[in-house]
PAGU-654251 format. One record per residue: residue in three letters; y negated, x negated, z of N, C-alpha, C in turn. Coordinates in Angstrom, 3 decimals. Layout:
ATOM   voro       n_py       n_px       n_pz      ca_py      ca_px      ca_pz       c_py       c_px       c_pz
ATOM    ala          Y          X          Z          Y          X          Z          Y          X          Z
...
This chain:
ATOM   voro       n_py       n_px       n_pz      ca_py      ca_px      ca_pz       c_py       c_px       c_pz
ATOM    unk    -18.355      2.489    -29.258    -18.553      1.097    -28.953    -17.576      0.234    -29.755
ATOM    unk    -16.270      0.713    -29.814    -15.634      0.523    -30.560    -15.575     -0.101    -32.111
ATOM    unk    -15.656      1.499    -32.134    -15.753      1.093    -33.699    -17.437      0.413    -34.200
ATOM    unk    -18.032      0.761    -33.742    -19.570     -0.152    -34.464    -19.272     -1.296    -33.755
ATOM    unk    -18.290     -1.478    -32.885    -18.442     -3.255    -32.647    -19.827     -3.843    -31.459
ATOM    unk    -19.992     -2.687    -30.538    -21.394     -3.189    -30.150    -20.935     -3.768    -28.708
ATOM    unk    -21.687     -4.282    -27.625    -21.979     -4.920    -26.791    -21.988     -3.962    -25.907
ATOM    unk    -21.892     -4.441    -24.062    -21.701     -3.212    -23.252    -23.130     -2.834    -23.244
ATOM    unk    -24.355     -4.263    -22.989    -25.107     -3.499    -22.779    -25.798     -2.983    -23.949
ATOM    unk    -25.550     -2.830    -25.185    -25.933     -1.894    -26.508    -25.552     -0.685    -26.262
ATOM    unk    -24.318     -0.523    -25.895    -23.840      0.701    -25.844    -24.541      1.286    -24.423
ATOM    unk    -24.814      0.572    -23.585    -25.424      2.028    -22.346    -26.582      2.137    -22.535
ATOM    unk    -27.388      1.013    -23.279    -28.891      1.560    -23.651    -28.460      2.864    -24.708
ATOM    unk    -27.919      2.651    -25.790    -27.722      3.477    -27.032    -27.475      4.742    -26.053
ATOM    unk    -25.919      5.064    -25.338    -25.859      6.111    -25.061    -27.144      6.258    -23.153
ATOM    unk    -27.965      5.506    -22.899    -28.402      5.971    -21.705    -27.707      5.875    -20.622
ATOM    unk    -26.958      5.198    -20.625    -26.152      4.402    -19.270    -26.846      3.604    -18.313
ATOM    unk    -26.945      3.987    -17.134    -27.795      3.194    -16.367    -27.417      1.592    -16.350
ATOM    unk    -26.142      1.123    -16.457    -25.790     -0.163    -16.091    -24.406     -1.012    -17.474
ATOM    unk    -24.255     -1.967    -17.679    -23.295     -2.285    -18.851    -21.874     -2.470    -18.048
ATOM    unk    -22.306     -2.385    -16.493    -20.868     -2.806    -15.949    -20.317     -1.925    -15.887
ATOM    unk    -21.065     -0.368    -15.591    -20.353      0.766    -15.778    -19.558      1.181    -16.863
ATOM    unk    -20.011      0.989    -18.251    -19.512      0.914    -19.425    -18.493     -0.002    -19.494
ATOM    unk    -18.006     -1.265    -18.999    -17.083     -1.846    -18.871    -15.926     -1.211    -18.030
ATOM    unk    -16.197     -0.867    -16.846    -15.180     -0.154    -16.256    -14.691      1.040    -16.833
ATOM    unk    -15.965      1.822    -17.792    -15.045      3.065    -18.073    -14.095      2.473    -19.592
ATOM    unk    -14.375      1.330    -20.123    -13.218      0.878    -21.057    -12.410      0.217    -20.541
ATOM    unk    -12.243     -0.333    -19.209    -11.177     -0.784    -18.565    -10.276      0.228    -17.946
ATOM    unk    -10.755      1.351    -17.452    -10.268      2.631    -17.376     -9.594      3.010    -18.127
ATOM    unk    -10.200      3.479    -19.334     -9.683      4.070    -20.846     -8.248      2.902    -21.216
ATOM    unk     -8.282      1.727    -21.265     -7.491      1.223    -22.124     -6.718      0.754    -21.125
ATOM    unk     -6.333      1.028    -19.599     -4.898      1.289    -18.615     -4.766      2.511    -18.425
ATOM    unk     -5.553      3.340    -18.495     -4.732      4.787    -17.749     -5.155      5.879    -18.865
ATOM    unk     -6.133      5.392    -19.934     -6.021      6.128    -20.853     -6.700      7.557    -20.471
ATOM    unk     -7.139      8.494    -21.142     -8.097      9.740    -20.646     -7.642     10.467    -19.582
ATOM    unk     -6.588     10.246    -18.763     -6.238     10.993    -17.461     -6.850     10.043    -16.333
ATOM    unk     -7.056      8.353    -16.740     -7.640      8.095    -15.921     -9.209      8.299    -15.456
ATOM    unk    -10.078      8.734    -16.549    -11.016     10.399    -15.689    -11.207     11.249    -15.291
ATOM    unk    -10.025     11.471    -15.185    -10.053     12.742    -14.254    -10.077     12.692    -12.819
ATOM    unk     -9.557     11.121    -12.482     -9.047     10.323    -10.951    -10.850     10.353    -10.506
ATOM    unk    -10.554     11.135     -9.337    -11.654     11.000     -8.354    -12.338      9.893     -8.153
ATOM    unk    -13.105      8.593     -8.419    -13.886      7.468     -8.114    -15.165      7.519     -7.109
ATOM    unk    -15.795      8.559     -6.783    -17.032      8.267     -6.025    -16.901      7.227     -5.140
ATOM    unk    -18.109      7.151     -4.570    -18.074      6.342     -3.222    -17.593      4.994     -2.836
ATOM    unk    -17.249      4.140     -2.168    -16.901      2.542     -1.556    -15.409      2.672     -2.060
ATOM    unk    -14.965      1.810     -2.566    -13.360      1.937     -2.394    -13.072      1.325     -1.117
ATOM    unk    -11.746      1.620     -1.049    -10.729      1.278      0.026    -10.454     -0.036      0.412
ATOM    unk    -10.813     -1.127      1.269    -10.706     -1.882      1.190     -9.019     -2.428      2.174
ATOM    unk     -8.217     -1.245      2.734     -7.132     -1.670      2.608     -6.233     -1.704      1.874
ATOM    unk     -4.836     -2.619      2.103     -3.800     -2.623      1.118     -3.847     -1.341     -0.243
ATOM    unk     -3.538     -2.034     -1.310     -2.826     -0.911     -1.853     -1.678      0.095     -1.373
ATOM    unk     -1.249      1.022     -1.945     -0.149      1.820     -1.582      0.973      1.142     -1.159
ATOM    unk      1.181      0.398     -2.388      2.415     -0.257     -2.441      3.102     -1.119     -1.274
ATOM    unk      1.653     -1.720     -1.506      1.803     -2.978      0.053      1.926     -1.801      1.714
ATOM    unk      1.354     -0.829      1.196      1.409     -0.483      2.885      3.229      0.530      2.728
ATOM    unk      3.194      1.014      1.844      4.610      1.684      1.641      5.905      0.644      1.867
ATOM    unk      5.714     -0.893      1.467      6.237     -2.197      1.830      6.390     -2.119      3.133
ATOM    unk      5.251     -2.205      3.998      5.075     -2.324      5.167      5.901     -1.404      6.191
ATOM    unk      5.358     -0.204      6.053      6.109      0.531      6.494      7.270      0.785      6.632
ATOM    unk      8.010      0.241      5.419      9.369      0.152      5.224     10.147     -0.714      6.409
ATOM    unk      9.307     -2.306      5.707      9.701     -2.994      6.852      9.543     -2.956      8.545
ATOM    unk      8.627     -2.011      8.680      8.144     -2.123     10.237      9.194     -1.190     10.709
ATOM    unk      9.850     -0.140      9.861     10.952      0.787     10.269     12.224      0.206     10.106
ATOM    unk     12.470     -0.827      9.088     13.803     -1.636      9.216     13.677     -2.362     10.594
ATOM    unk     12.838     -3.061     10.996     12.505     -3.358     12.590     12.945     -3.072     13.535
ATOM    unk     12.109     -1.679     13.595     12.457     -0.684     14.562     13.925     -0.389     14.817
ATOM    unk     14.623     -0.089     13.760     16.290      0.358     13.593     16.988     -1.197     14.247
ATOM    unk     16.558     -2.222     14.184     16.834     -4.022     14.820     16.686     -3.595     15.905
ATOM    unk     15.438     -3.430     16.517     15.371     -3.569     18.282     15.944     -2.543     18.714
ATOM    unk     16.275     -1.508     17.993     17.088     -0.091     18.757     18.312     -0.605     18.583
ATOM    unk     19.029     -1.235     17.850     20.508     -1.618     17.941     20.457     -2.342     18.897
ATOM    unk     19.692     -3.315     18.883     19.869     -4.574     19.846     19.603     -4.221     21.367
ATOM    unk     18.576     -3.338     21.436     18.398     -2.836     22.775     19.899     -1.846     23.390
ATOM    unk     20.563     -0.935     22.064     21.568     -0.376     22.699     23.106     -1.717     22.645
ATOM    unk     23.051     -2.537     22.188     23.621     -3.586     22.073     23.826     -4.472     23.515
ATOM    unk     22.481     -4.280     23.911     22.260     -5.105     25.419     22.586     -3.634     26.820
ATOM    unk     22.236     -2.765     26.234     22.493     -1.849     27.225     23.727     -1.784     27.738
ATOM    unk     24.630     -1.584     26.239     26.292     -1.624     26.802     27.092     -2.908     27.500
ATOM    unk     25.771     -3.965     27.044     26.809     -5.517     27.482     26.378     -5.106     29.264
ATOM    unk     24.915     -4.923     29.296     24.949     -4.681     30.763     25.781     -3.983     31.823
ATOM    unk     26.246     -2.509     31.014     27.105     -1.723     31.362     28.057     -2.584     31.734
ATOM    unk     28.651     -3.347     31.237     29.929     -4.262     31.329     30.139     -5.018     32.379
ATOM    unk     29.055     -5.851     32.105     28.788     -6.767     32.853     28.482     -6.164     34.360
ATOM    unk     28.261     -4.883     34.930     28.313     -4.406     36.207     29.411     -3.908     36.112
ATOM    unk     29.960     -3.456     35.487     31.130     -2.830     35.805     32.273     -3.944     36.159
ATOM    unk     32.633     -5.168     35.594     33.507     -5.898     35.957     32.770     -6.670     37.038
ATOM    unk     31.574     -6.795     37.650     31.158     -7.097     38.634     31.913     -6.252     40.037
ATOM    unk     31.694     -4.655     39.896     32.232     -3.706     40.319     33.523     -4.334     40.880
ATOM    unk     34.711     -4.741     39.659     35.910     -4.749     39.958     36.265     -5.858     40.414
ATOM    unk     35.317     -7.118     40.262     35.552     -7.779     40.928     35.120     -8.078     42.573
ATOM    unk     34.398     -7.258     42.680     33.910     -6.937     44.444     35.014     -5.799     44.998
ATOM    unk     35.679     -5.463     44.077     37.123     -4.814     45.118     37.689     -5.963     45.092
ATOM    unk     38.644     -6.629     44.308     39.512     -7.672     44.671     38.542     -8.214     45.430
């Protein structure tokens, strides 16, 4: 396609390609990931959640979170501790 310079849909009639958009994707393919990117499994619907990235983001943050309300919860636990205990000492005096 290339080199003769032709059109997508020249090239899937020429080679028997059912569609020119297909032929577009496999040169959008080819010219980011280059011939390993055929080997990547494609069938079927893609994924319509996040990319990796965004959910590996996510996750990150939902576990920096988590490590927040566990401090803060053991944070409040010990003030409570306290706070009965000098209750305690002040119901002896």
């Amino acid at each position: 396609m290339m080199a003769e310079k032709l059109s997508y849909r020249k090239t899937a009639r020429r080679f028997e390609v059912s569609s020119d958009t297909r032929v577009k994707e496999w040169e959008r393919m080819h010219l980011t990931e280059g011939l390993a990117g055929f080997a990547v499994e494609r069938r079927g619907r893609g994924s319509k959640s996040c990319p990796m990235k965004l959910q590996t983001a996510a996750e990150e943050d939902l576990l920096a979170e988590v490590q927040r309300v566990r401090a803060v919860n053991e944070y409040l636990k010990n003030l409570q501790a306290l706070a009965l205990e000098r209750a305690r000492h002040q119901g002896k005096n």
